[in-house]
C-alpha positions as MATLAB code, in Angstrom:
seq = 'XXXXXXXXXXXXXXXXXXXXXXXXXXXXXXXXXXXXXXXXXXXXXXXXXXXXXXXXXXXXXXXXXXXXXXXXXXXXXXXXXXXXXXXXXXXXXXXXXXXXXXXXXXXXXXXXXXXXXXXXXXXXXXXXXXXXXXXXXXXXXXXXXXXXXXXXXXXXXXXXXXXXXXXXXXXXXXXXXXXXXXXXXXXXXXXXXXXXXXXXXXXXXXXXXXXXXXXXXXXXXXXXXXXXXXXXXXXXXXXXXXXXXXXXXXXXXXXXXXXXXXXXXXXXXXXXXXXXXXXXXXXXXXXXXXXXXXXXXXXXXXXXXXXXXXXXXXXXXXXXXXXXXXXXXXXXXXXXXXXXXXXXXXXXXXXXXXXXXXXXXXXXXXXXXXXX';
ca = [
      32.430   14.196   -8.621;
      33.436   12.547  -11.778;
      37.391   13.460  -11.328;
      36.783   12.419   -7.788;
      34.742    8.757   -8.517;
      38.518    8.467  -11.133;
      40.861    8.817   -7.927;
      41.317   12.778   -8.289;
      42.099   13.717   -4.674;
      40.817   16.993   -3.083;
      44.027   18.663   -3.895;
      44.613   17.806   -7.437;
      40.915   18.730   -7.971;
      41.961   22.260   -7.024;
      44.919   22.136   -9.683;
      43.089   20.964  -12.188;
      40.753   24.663  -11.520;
      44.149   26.023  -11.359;
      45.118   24.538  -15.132;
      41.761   26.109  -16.061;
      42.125   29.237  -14.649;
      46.070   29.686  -16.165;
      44.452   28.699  -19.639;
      42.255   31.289  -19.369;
      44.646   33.898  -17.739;
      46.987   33.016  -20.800;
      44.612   33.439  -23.455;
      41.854   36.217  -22.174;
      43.455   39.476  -23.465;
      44.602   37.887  -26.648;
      41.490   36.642  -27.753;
      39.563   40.034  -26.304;
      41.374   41.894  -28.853;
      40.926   39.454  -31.763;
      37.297   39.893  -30.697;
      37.837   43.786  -31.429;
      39.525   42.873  -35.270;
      37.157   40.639  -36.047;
      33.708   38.918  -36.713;
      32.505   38.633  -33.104;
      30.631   36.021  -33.948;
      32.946   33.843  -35.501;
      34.999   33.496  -32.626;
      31.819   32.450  -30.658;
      31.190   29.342  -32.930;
      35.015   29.139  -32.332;
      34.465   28.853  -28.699;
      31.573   26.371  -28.624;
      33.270   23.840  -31.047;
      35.980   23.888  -28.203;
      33.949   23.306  -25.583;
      32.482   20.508  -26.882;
      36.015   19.247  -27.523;
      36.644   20.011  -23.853;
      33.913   17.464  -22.985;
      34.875   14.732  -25.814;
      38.141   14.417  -23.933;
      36.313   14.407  -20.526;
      34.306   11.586  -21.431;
      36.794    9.458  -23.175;
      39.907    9.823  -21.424;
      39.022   10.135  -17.833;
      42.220   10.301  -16.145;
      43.994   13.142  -14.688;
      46.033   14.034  -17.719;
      42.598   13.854  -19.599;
      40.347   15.690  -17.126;
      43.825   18.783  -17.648;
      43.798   18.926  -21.389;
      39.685   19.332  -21.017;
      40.322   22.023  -18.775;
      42.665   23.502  -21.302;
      39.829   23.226  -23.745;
      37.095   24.833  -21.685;
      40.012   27.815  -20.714;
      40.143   28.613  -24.570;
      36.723   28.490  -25.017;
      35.774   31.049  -22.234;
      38.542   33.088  -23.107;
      37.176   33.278  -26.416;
      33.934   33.956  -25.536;
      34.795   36.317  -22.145;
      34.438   39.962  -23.495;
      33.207   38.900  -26.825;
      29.739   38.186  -26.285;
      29.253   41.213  -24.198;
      30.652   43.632  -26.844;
      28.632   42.153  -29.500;
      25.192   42.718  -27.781;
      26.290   45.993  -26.563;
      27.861   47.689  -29.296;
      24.612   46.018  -31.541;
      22.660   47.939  -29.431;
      24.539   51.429  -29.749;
      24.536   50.988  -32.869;
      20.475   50.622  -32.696;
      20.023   53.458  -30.669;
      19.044   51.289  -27.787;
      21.667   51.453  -25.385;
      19.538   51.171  -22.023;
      18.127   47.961  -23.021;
      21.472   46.451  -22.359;
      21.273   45.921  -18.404;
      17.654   43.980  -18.937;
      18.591   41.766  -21.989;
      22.051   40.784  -20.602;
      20.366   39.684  -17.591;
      17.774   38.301  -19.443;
      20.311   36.206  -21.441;
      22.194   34.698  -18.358;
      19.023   34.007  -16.463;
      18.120   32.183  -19.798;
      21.499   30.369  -19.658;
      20.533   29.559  -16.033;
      17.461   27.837  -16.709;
      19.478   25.718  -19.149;
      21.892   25.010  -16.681;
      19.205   24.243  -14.018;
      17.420   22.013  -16.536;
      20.433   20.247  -17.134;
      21.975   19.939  -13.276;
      18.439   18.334  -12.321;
      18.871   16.188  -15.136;
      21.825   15.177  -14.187;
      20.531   12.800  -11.412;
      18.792   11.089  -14.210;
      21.535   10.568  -16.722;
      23.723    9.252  -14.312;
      21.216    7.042  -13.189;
      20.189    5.673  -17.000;
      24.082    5.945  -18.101;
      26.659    6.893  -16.175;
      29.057    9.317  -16.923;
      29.194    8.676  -20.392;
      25.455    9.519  -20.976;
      26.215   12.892  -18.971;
      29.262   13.632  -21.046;
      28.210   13.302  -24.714;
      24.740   14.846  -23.385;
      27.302   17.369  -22.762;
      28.802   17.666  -26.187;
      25.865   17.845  -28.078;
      24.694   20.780  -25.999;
      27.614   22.196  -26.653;
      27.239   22.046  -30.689;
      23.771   23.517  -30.259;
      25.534   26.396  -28.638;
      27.440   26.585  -32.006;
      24.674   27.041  -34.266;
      23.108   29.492  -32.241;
      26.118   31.490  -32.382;
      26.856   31.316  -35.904;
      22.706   32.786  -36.230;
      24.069   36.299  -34.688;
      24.245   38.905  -36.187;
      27.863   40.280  -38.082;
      30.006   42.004  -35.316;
      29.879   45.906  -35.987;
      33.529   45.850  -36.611;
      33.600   43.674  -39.069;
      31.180   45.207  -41.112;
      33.931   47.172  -42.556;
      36.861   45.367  -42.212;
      37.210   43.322  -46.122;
      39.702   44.516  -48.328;
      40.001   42.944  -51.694;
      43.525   41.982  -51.828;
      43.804   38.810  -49.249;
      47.946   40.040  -48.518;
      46.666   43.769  -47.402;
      43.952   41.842  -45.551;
      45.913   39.987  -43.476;
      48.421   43.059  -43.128;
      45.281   45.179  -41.974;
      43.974   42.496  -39.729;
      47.130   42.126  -37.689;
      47.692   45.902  -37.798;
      44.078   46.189  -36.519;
      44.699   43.414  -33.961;
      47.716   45.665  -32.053;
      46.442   48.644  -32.399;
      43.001   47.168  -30.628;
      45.246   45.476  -28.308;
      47.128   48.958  -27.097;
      44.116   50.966  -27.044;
      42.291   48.709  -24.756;
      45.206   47.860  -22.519;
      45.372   51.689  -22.519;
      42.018   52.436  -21.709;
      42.119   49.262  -18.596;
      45.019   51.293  -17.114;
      44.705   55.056  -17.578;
      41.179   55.515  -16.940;
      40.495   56.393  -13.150;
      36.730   54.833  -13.456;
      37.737   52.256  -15.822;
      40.338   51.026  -13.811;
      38.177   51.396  -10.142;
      34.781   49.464  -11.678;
      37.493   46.575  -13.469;
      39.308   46.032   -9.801;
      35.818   45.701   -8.088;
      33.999   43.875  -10.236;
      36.980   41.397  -11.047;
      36.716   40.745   -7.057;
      33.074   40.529   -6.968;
      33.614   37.709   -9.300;
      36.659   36.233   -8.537;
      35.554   35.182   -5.040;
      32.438   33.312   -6.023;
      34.722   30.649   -7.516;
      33.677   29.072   -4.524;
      30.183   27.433   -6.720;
      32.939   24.958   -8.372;
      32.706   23.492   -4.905;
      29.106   22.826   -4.034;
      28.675   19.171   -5.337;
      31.603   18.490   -2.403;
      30.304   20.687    0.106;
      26.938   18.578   -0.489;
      29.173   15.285   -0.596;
      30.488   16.523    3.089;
      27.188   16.727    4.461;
      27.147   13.380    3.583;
      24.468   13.762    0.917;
      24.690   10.834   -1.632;
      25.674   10.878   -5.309;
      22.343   10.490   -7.203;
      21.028   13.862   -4.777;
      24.089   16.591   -5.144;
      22.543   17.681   -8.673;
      19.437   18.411   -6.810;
      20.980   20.319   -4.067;
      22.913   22.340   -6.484;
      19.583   23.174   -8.559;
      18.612   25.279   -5.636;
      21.554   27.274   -6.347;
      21.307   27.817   -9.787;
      17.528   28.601   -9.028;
      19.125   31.452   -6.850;
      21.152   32.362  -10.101;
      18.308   32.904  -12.309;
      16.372   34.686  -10.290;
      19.511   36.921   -9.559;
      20.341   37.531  -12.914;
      16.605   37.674  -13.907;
      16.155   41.176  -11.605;
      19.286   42.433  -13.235;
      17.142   45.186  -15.274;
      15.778   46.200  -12.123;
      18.545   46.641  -10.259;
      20.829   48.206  -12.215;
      18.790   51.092  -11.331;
      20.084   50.992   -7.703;
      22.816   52.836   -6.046;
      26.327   51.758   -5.082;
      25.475   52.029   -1.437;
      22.420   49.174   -1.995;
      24.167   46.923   -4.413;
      27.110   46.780   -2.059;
      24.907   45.941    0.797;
      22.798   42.936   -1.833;
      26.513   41.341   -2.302;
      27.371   41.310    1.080;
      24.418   40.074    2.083;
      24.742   37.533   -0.221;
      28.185   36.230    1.025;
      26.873   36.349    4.088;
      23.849   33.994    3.543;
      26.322   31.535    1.546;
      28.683   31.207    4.548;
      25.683   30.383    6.782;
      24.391   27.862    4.166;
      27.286   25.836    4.095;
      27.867   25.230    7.692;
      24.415   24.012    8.441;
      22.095   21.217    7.500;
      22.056   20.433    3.846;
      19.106   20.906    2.556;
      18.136   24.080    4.799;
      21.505   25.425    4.173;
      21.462   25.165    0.491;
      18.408   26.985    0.181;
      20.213   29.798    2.259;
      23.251   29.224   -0.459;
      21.091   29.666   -3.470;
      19.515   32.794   -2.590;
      23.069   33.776   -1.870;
      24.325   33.251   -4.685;
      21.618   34.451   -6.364;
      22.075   38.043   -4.610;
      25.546   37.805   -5.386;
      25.569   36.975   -9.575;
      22.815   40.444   -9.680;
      25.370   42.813   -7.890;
      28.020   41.165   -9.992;
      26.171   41.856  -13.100;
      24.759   45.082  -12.038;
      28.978   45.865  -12.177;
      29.474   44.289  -15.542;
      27.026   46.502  -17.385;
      28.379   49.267  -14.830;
      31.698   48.704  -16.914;
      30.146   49.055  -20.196;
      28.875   52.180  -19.413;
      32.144   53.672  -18.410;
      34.019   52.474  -21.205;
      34.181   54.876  -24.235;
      37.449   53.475  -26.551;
      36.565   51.561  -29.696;
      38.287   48.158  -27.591;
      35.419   46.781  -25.907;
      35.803   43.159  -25.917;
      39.544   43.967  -25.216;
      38.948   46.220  -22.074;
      36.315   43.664  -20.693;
      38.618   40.626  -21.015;
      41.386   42.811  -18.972;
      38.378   41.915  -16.546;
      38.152   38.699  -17.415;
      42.500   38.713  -16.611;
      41.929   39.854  -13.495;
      38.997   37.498  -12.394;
      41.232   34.386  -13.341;
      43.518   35.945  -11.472;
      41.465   36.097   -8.386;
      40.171   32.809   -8.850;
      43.276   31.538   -9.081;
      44.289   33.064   -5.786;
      41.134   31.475   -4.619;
      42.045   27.886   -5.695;
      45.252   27.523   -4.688;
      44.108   27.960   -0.985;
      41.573   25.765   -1.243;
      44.506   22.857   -2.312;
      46.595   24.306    0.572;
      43.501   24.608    2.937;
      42.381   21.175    1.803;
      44.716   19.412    3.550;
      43.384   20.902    6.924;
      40.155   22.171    6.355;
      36.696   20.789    5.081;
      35.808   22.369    2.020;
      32.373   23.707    3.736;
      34.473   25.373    5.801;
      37.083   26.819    3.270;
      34.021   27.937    0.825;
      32.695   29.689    4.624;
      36.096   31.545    4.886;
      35.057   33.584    1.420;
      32.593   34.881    3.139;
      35.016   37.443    5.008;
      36.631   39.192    1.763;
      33.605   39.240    0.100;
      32.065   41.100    2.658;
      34.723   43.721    2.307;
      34.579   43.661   -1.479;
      30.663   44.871   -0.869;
      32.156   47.800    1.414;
      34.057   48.838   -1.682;
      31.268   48.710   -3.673;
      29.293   51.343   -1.937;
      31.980   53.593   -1.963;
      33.651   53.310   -5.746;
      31.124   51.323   -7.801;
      30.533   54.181  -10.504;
      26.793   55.964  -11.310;
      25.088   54.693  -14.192;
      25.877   56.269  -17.045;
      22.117   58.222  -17.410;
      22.728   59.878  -14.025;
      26.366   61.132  -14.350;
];
């Protein structure tokens, strides 16, 4: 709403996702296997100090060539932090001896994230109100440097426990040594690995085609619902999301055949949603979408399991590739389909190929690692 309210039309909207999407197309496998060389950790302060940049930008230069460069800036940052994060808790946790905690605290820590983001979408109706879009953007950095200092309290990445040398020349020689060598093994790994391979395609599809949640404040808008009200609608959804990612301990003790059937029930129920009343049909969108982030989660952690290479954080930002490249897929038609089509309707469409994406998910989604 902000890019629209600064004369952003419907179809430079969808570039500017595009711009955001190519950032983090260009910069996800590089920065998964600096993630692999180095303190984890690092690069997640590294990531949050962007992000706030991303909004500085947003909030003091609010025309399209501003609202692109903050893309850029939020790219980088979830580049940075795609695959890195992830590895961290999950390697810390192999290295604990606590490996089958990982499905319950990752979904613990996005449901966690959720709330957050739920507290501060239903805020939103109130900062606007009290200042505008300035009070809602430097809200939004300062949230953003919080997420900075809680990074920097993690603990040191296991692989860079080990990775000082005394002499800072051989450092740097070993670090960039280190750095390729991750890089090949993952990229390796991501492409020779039957199951590797098979959970990365369906999972980067699972996610890729619920880009479509960048759209609900103008599928609310459509409906005709007013300004002030679209953070509330799009609560619901986010409600959806925590309790999704919430049950993800729980579920990730079901088959293929039923978390297939949860996702395309979920795309299902979000296609319905948007096409109908507002406020009925959002409550049919958030527990959509909320059925939709546990089966993609449930395949995230499914991915962790299969992967056995010392490149972690490189192998799950191949993911993170190919999800910006669905996504991307995803935006351009909805600037083509724009012109033509409501963006109710265009979010609707998703419906279909998500649906099939759930087939393939009851047929190839791999076991859990305890049962193979």
């Amino acid at each position: 709403m902000l890019f629209a309210d600064h004369g952003v039309s419907p179809s430079q909207i969808s570039v500017l996702l595009i711009i955001w999407s190519v950032t983090g197309f260009v910069c996800e496998v590089p920065s998964g296997a600096w993630a692999d060389s180095f303190d984890r950790r690092h690069l997640l302060v590294l990531s949050a100090a962007i992000y706030a940049l991303g909004f500085t930008v947003w909030t003091t230069w609010q025309t399209f060539a501003g609202f692109a460069l903050g893309f850029v800036c939020w790219g980088l940052s979830s580049a940075l932090m795609s695959g890195t994060f992830e590895s961290l808790v999950y390697d810390e946790l192999v290295a604990r001896g606590e490996r089958a905690r990982y499905p319950r605290l990752i979904g613990w820590a996005h449901s966690t994230a959720m709330v957050a983001n739920l507290v501060a979408t239903a805020s939103a109706a109130l900062l606007f109100h009290v200042g505008g879009y300035t009070l809602v953007g430097w809200t939004s950095v300062g949230t953003a440097a919080v997420q900075g200092v809680l990074a920097a309290t993690l603990p040191v990445s296991y692989g860079a426990r080990h990775a000082r040398t005394r002499d800072p020349v051989a450092e740097t020689e070993e670090a960039a040594s280190a750095y390729l060598r991750m890089l090949r093994t993952g990229l390796a790994e991501a492409r020779h690995r039957p199951d590797v391979r098979r959970v990365l395609l369906l999972v980067a599809c699972m996610v890729g085609l619920t880009t479509y949640d960048e759209y609900f404040p103008l599928v609310a808008r459509a409906h005709g619902v007013d300004t002030a009200t679209v953070p509330l609608l799009v609560a619901i959804t986010v409600v959806g999301q925590v309790a999704g990612t919430a049950l993800t301990g729980w579920s990730a003790r079901f088959g293929r055949r039923t978390i297939g059937a949860v996702l395309s029930a979920g795309a299902v129920l979000v296609t319905v949603g948007v096409l109908i009343t507002p406020y009925t049909g959002f409550v049919a969108v958030g527990v959509g979408y909320g059925l939709a982030n546990n089966a993609m989660l449930v395949g995230e952690t499914r991915l962790q399991d299969v992967i056995t290479g010392p490149a972690r954080a490189t192998v799950t930002s191949v993911l993170g590739l190919l999800e910006e490249i669905v996504a991307l897929l995803c935006y351009a038609a909805f600037a083509i389909g724009s012109h033509r089509l409501g963006f109710p309707t265009l979010v609707a469409l998703l419906g279909i190929p998500a649906v099939l994406v759930g087939l393939a998910v009851m047929r190839w989604l791999p076991r859990r690692s305890e049962d193979s």
